[in-house]
C-alpha positions as CSV (number, residue, x, y, z in Angstrom):
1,X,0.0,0.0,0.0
2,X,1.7,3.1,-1.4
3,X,-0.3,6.1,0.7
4,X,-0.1,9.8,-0.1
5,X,-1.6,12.2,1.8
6,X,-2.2,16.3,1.3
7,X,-2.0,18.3,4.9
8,X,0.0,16.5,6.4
9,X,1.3,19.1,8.4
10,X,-2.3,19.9,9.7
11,X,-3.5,18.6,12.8
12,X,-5.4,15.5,11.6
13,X,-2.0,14.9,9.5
14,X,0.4,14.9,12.4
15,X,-1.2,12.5,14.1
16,X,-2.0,10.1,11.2
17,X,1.2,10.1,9.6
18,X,3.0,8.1,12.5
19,X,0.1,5.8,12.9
20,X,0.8,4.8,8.8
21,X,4.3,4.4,9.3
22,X,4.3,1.8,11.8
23,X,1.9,0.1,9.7
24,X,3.9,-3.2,7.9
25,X,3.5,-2.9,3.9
26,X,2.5,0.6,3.8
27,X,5.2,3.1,2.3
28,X,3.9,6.8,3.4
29,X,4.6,10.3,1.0
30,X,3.7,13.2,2.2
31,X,2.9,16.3,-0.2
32,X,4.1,19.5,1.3
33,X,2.6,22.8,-0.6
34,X,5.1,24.7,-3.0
35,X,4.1,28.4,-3.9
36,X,4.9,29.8,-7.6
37,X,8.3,27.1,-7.3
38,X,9.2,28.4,-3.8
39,X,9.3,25.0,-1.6
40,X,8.1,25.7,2.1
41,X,11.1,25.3,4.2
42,X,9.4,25.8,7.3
43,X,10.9,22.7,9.2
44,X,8.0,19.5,9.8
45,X,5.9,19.4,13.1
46,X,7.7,17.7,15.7
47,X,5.6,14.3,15.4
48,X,6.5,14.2,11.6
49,X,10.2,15.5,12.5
50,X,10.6,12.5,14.4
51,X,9.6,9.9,11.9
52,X,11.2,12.3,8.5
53,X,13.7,9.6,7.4
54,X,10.5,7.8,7.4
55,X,8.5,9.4,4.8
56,X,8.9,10.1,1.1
57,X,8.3,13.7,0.8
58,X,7.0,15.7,-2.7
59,X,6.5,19.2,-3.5
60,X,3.1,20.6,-5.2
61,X,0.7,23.9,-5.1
62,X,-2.6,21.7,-5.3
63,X,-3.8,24.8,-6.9
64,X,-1.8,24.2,-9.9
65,X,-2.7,21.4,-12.0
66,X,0.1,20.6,-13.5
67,X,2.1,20.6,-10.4
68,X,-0.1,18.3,-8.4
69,X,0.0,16.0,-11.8
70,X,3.7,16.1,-11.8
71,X,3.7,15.2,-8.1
72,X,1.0,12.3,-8.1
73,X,2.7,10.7,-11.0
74,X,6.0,11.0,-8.8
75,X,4.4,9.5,-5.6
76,X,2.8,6.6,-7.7
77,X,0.4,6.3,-5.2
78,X,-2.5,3.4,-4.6
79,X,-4.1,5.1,-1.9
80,X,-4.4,9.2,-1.4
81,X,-6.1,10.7,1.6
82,X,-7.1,14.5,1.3
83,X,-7.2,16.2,4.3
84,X,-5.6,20.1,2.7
85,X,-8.0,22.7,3.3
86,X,-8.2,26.1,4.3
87,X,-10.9,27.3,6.4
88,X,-11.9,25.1,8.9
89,X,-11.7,27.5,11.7
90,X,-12.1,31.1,10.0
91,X,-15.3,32.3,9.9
92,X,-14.9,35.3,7.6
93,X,-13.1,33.2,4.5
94,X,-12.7,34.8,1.7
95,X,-14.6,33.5,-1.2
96,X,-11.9,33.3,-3.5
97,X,-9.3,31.5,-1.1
98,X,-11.9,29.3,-0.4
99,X,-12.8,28.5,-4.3
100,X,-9.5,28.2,-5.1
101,X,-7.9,26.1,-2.5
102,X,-11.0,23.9,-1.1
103,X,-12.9,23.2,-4.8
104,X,-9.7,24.2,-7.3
105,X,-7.7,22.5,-5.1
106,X,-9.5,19.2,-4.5
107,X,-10.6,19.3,-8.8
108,X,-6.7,19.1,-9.1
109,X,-6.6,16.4,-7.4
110,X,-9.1,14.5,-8.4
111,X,-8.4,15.3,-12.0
112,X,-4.4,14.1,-11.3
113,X,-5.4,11.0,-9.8
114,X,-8.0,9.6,-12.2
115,X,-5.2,10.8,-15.1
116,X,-3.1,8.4,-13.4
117,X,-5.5,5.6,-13.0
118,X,-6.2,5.5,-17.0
119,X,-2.2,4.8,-17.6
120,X,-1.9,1.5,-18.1
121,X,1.5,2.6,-17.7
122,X,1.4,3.2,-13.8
123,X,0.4,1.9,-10.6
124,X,-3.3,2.9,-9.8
125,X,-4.7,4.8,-7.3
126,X,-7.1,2.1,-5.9
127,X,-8.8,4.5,-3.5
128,X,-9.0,8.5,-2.5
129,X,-10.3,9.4,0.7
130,X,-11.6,12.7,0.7
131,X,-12.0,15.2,4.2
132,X,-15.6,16.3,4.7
133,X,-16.9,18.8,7.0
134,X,-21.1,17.8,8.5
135,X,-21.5,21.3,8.4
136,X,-21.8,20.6,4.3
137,X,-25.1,19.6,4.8
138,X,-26.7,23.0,5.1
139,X,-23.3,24.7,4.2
140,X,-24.1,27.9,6.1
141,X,-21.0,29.5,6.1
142,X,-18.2,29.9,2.8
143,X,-15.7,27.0,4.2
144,X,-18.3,24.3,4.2
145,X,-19.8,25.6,0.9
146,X,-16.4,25.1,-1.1
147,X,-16.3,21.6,0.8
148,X,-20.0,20.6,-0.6
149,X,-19.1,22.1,-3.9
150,X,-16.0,19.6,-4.1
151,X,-17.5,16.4,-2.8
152,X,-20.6,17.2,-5.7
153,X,-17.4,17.0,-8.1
154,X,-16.3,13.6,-6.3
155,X,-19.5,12.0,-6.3
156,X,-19.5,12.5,-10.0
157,X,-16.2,11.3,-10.6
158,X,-16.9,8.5,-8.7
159,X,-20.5,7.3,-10.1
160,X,-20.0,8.0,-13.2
161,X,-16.5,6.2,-13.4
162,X,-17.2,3.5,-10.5
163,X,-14.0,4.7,-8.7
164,X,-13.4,4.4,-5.3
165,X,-13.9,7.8,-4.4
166,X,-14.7,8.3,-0.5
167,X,-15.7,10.5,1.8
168,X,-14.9,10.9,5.3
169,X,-16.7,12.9,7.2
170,X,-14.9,14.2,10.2
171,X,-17.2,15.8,13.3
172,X,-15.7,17.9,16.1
173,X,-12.4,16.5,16.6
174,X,-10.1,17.5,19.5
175,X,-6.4,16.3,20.7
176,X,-2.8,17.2,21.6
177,X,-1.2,18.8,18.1
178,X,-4.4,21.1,17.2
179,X,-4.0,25.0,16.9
180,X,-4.9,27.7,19.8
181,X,-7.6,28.7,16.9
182,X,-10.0,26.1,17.9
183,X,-12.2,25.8,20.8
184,X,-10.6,23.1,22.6
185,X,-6.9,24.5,22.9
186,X,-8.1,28.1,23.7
187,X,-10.2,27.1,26.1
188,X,-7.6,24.8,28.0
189,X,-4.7,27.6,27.4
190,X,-6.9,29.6,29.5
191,X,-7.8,27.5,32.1
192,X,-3.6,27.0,32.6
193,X,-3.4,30.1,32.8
194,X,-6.0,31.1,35.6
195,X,-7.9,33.2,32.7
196,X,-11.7,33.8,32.6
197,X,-13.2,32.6,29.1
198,X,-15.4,34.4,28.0
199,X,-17.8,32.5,25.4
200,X,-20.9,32.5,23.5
201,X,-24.2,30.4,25.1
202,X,-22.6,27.7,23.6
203,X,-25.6,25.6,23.3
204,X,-25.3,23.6,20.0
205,X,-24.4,20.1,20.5
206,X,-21.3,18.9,18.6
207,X,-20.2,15.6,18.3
208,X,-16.9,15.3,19.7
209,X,-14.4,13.3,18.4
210,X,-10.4,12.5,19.9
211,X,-7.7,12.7,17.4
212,X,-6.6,9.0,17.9
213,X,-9.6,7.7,17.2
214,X,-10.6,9.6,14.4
215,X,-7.1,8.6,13.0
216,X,-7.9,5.2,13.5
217,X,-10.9,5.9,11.4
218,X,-9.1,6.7,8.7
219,X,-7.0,3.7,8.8
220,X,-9.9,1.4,8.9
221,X,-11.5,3.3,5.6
222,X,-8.2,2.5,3.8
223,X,-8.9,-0.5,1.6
224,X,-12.7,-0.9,3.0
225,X,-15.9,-2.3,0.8
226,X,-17.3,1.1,0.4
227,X,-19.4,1.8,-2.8
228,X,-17.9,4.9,-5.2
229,X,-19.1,8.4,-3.9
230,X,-20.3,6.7,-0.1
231,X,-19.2,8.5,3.0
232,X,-17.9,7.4,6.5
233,X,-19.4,9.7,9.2
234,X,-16.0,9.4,11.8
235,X,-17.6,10.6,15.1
236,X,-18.7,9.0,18.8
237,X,-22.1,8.9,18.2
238,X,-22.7,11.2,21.2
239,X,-23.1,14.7,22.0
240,X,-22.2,17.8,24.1
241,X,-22.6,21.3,24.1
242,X,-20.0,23.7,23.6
243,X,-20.5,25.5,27.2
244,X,-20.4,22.0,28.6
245,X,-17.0,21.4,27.2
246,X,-15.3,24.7,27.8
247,X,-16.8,24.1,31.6
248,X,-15.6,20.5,31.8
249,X,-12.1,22.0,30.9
250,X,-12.2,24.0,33.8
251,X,-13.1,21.7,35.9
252,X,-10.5,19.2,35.0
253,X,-7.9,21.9,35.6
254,X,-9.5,23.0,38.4
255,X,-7.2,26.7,38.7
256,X,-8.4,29.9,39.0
257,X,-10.3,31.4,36.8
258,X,-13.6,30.4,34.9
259,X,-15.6,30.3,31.7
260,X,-18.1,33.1,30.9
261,X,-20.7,31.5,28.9
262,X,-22.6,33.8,27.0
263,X,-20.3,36.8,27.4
264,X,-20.4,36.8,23.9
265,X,-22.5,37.1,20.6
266,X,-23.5,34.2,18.8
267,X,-21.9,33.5,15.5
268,X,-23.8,33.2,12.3
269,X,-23.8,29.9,10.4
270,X,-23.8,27.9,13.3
271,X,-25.9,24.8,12.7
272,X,-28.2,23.7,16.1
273,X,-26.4,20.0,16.4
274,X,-24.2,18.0,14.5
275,X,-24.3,14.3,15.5
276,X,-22.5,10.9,13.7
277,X,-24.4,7.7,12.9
278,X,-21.8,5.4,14.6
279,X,-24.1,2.6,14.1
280,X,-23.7,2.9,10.3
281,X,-20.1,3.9,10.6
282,X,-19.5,0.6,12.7
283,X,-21.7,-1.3,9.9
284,X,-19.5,0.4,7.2
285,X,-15.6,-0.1,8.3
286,X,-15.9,-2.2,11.9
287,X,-14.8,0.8,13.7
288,X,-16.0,3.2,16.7
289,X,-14.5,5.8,19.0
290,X,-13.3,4.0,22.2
291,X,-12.3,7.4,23.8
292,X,-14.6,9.2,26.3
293,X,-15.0,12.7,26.1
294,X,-13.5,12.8,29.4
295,X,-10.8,11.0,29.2
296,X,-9.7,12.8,26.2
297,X,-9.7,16.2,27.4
298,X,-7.6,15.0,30.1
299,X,-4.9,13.8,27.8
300,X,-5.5,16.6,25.8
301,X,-5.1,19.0,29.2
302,X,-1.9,16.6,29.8
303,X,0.1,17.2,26.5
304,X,-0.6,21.0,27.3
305,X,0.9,20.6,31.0
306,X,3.6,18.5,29.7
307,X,4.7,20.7,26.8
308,X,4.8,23.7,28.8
309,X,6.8,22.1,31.5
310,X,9.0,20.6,29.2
């Protein structure tokens, strides 16, 4: 199994880069993002820095066709997982970024990897695993609207060509690695820190999901009996509200300070809840989040504590 993956530097990526490698049979390239033939230099994320001899790495601006050709053809890959995006935690996103790397972005792709699977010439690509967003399904806001608009591209690709084209649709996931732009890490930075945070009412119920296990999702789509175009909804199956999150955080810290729920305006586009079908899920690939909430905002909390001390 010859995987490729896009974002691999992101926080899904970090984490399930070194679950692939320690996989027997399965040779791992990652595709970092080259502007205008300017390679980003910026050195790996520790948890890839660790494993770089590793890992096969290639160079491409998914935005440009030709240069995500050039790099497929190079990684002759049987498996790709897309997980490069821009967006997810940006609320004003720009139209045009968003068309360009979310839909452009994801059309390259998908256009570079079925070119490959008609040469008889190469290996195939056997399977692409695409990152979806539940907020797609009413795509209130311009991020998940470029995600719907891509995955309309995939299921056509896919049903039209009966190619194992698959989406995996990744709810509210959470973990050591993710940036102080989400929820989760703010929240906690916070609570170290003896800081009030202030939030909105925080009443919509997300379904929260631990980075290992949703890695492990990933790794039990690879290869799976899925039909072309079907998705994999990676979540617990359960539900909490975002105020009973950010005040479980504090309470698992248990410093000074506090939360301030509803010290703040609700955002628009900001869907009521969002909840997996793990039932299916477990049908579909034999897999289910073994993490509790709990348990994985404490490890989450203890990576914090850990890296600061360090």
């Amino acid at each position: 199994m010859r995987i490729l993956i896009t974002g691999a530097t992101g926080f899904v990526g970090q984490a399930l880069v070194p679950l692939l490698v320690q996989q027997p049979n399965v040779d791992v390239t990652v595709l970092v993002r080259e502007v205008y033939g300017q390679v980003d230099l910026r050195p790996f994320p520790t948890p890839l820095q660790n494993i770089r001899a590793q890992l096969n790495v290639i160079y491409a601006d998914l935005r440009n066709f030709q240069l995500t050709s050039r790099a497929v053809a190079e990684a002759e890959p049987t498996h790709v997982i897309h997980l490069a995006a821009v967006g997810v935690t940006d609320p004003f996103l720009g139209l045009d970024t968003a068309l360009r790397h979310n839909l452009n972005g994801t059309l390259n792709l998908l256009r570079a990897c079925f070119e490959k699977r008609q040469s008889a010439q190469q290996l195939s690509v056997e399977q692409l695993i695409v990152a979806r967003t539940p907020g797609e399904r009413s795509s209130m806001n311009v991020y998940a609207a470029s995600k719907a608009a891509a995955w309309n591209f995939c299921q056509m690709y896919g049903r039209t060509h009966h190619w194992p084209i698959h989406g995996a649709m990744i709810y509210q996931a959470y973990g050591p690695g993710q940036t102080p732009r989400n929820l989760v890490p703010a929240a906690i930075a916070a609570a170290l820190a003896g800081q009030d945070f202030p939030t909105t009412r925080g009443t919509q119920q997300r379904d929260w999901l631990f980075v290992g296990d949703l890695v492990a999702g990933l790794w039990a789509m690879l290869g799976a009996a899925l039909a072309p175009a079907e998705t994999v909804e990676l979540g617990s199956g359960t539900t909490a509200s975002v105020a009973e999150v950010v005040t479980q955080i504090y309470e698992l810290v248990g410093g000074e300070g506090r939360p301030l729920i509803g010290a703040l305006p609700s955002r628009p586009g900001e869907e009521t809840i969002q909840l997996a079908d793990s039932q299916h899920t477990f049908a579909q690939i034999n897999w289910r989040a073994t993490t509790s909430l709990a348990a994985g905002l404490a490890q989450t909390i203890h990576s914090y504590q850990t890296r600061d001390t360090a």
